[in-house]
N, C-alpha and C positions, 0 to 999 in steps of 0.2 A: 727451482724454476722461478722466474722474473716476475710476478705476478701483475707486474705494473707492463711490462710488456706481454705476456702468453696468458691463455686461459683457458681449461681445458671442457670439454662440451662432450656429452654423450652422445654413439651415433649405434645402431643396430647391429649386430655383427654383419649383415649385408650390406649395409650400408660402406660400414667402413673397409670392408674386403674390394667390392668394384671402387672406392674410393682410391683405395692403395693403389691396387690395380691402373687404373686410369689414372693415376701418377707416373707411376712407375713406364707405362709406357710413354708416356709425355715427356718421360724426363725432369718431373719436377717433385716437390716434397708434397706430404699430403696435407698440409698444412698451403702449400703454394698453390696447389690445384682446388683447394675448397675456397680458397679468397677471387680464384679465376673465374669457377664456377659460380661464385655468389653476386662479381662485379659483373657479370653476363649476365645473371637473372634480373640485378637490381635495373640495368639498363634496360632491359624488355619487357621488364614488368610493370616500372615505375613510373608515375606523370612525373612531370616538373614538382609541381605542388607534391608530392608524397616524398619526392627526394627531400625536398626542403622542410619538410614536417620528420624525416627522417632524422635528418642533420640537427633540428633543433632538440631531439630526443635523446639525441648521441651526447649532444653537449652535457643537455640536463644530467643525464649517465653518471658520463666523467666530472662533472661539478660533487654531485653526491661522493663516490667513489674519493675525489682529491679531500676534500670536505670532512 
């Protein structure tokens, strides 16, 4: 696996079964459907300000990570 691209994340066996699940009926991978599901949360969730303190944390992330 790409480690620079994929990362793998633990989820509950329920979790990951309606996951699959509500892929599988959507048509998409379950990897495609947690990024859908996550860009919907981040947008309902989040103010301006918390996106932007998000972004700035992503960066720091990836700096360490390249680093």
């Amino acid at each position: 696996m790409d480690t620079t691209k994929w990362k793998s994340i633990l989820a509950t066996r329920k979790v990951y079964t309606e996951l699959a699940a509500l892929a599988r009926i959507e048509g998409r991978t379950i990897s495609g459907q947690l990024r859908l599901i996550f860009e919907a949360w981040k947008q309902e969730n989040l103010s301006k300000r918390d996106l932007q303190l998000l972004q700035s944390e992503v960066e720091a992330v990836e700096n360490v990570v390249v680093n």
